[in-house]
N, C-alpha and C positions, 0 to 999 in steps of 0.2 A: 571450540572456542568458548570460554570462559564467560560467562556475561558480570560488567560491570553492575554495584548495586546502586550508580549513581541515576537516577529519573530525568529521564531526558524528558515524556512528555504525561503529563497529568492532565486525565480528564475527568470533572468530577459534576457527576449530576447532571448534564445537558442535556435539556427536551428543544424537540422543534416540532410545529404546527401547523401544517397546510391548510390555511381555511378551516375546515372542521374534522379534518383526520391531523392524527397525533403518530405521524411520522418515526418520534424518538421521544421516548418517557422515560428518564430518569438514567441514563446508560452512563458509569464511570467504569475508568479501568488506569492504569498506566503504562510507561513501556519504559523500560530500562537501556543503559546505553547498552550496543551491540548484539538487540534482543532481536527478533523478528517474531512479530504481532501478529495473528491471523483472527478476521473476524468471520465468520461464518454463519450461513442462515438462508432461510427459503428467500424468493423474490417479495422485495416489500417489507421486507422485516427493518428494514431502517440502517443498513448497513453503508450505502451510498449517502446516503443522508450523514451518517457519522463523517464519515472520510474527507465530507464539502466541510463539512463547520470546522474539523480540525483544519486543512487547508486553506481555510478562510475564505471560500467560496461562498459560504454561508454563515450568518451569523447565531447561537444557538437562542432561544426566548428565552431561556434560562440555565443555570449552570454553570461553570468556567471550563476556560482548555488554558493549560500554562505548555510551551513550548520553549525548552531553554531558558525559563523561568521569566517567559514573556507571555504575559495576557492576550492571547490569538485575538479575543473579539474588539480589545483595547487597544490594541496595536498592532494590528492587522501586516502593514506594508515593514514593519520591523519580525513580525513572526515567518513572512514569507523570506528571509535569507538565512533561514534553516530549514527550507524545507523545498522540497519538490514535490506534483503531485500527477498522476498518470493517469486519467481517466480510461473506463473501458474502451472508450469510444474515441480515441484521442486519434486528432486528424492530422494530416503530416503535408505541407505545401510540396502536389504531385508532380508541379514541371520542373522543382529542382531538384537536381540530383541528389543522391546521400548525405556526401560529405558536403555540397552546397548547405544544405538542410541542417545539418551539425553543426557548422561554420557559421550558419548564420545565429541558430540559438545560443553557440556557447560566445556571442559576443555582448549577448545580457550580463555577464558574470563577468569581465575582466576587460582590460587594453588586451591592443591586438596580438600581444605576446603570448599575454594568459588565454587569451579567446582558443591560438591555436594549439596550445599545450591539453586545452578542454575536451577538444574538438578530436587530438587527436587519439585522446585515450577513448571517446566515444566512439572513432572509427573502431579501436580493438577491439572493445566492449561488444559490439554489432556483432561479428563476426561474420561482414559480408563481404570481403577482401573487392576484389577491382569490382564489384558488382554497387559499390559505392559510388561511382564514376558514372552510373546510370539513372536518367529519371528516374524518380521514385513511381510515377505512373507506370512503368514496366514490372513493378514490382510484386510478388506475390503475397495475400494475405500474412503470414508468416513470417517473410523479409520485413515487409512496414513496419508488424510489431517489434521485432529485435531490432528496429532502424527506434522507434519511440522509445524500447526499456531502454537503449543504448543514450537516448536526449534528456530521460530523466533522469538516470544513477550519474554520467560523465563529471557533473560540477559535483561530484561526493558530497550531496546534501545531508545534514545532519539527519533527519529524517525524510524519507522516501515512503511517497504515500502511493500504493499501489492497487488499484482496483482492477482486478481480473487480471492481471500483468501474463498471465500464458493461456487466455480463453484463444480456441480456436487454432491454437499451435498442434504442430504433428510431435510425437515423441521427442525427438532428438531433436527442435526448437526447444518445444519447451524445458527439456533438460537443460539446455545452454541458455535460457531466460534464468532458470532455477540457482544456477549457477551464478549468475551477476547479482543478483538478489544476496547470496547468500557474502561476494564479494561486500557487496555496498553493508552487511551490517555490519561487515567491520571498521567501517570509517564512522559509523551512526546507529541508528536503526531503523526498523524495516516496520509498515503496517501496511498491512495488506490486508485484501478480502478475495475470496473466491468459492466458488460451487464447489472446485476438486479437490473433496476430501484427502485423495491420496498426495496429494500435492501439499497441502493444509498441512499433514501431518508431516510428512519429509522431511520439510524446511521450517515452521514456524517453533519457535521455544513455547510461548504460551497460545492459548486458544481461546477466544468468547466467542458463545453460543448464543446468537441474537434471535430475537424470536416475540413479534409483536411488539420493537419499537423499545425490548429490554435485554437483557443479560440474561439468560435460562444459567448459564455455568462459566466458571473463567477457572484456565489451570491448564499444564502442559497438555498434550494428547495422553499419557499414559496416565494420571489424575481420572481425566474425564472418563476414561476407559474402565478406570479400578471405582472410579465412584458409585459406577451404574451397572457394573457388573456384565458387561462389553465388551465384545471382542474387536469393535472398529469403532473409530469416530463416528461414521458417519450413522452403526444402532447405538451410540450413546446418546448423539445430539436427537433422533427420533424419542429416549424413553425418556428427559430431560424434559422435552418442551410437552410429553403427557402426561408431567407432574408439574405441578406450578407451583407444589413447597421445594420445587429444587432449589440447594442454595445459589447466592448469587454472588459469590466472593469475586473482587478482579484484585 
């Protein structure tokens, strides 16, 4: 698929502050329509932190995020109907069944027409066929999550903010999470973050290398790769964050 050169989402310059640790220092990047973003980095590097401010979960102390050429931290409740966001951790109400659980989110997004037209592209998306008909309390680690990618991608949010979207998946889950991922950048696009390198590479067009809160590198995997003289991502991003004159183009 062809990526559009229109900028769907611009982030430029945004720090945030806990107290007295500096979370995110100065991280811009953009993401173009139909691209799929991958941010990558040790625990703590500020990757989470990114993903809440673009969301609007969090507001940045300084910086801008434009979405749709809307001010995220200015207009918050207007930036959230382009956007969806997946937390790693995201919890799923366990005494309703599947498709109860679908039914009831996709009735955020439309009348009850549109709700089940949402609802029922999210059942296919899942791919949990009559196992959707079952509490989700009977459900495997696994199942839940392709039960949640399936609640976030459904309303084909212009951007899908995905943090860890296949942590904890067996192979052929997470092939079929990768998969929906790669469906949703063609209605929008994709920003994701994850640990698996090989995953990181697969699917994402570009890559930043966060690291202390900054950008060590931004550029496809085969850039980062030829930059650093690398045979994987994952010894680029290690001889990257051992040089601190690496550049930091996004």
């Amino acid at each position: 698929m062809s990526l559009s050169s229109e900028k769907l989402l611009e982030v430029s310059d945004i720090c945030k502050h806990f107290s007295k640790k500096k979370a995110v220092t100065g991280i811009s990047f953009s993401i173009r329509e139909n691209e799929i973003f991958g941010l990558v980095g040790p625990n703590g590097a500020g990757k989470t932190t990114t993903l809440r401010m673009v969301a609007t979960l969090l507001k940045p102390d300084a910086g801008q995020i434009e979405l749709c050429g809307v001010d995220v931290a200015a207009h918050p409740d207007e930036a959230r109907r382009f956007l969806s966001y997946l937390p790693e951790d995201a919890g799923v109400y366990r005494n309703l069944t599947g498709w109860q659980y679908l039914e009831f989110i996709a009735r955020f997004f439309g009348d009850a027409r549109k709700a089940r037209e949402i609802a029922e592209l999210g059942a296919g998306m899942s791919g949990l066929g009559e196992r959707l008909h079952d509490r989700v309390s009977t459900y495997s680690k696994g199942m839940t999550r392709k039960l949640v990618i399936a609640r976030a991608l459904m309303a084909r949010p212009r951007l899908a903010i995905l943090d860890e979207p296949a942590s904890g998946l067996d192979l052929v889950s997470a092939m079929a999470v990768r998969e929906r991922i790669r469906e949703a950048a063609a209605h929008g696009a994709v920003l994701l973050s994850s640990h698996n390198l090989f995953e990181v590479e697969s699917l994402c067009h570009r890559v930043a290398l966060v690291y202390e809160g900054r950008i060590a590198a931004c550029g496809t995997p085969e850039e980062l790769r030829r930059q650093t003289g690398r045979a994987t991502l994952e010894e680029a991003f290690l001889e990257l964050v051992r040089n601190p004159e690496a550049p930091r183009e996004a």
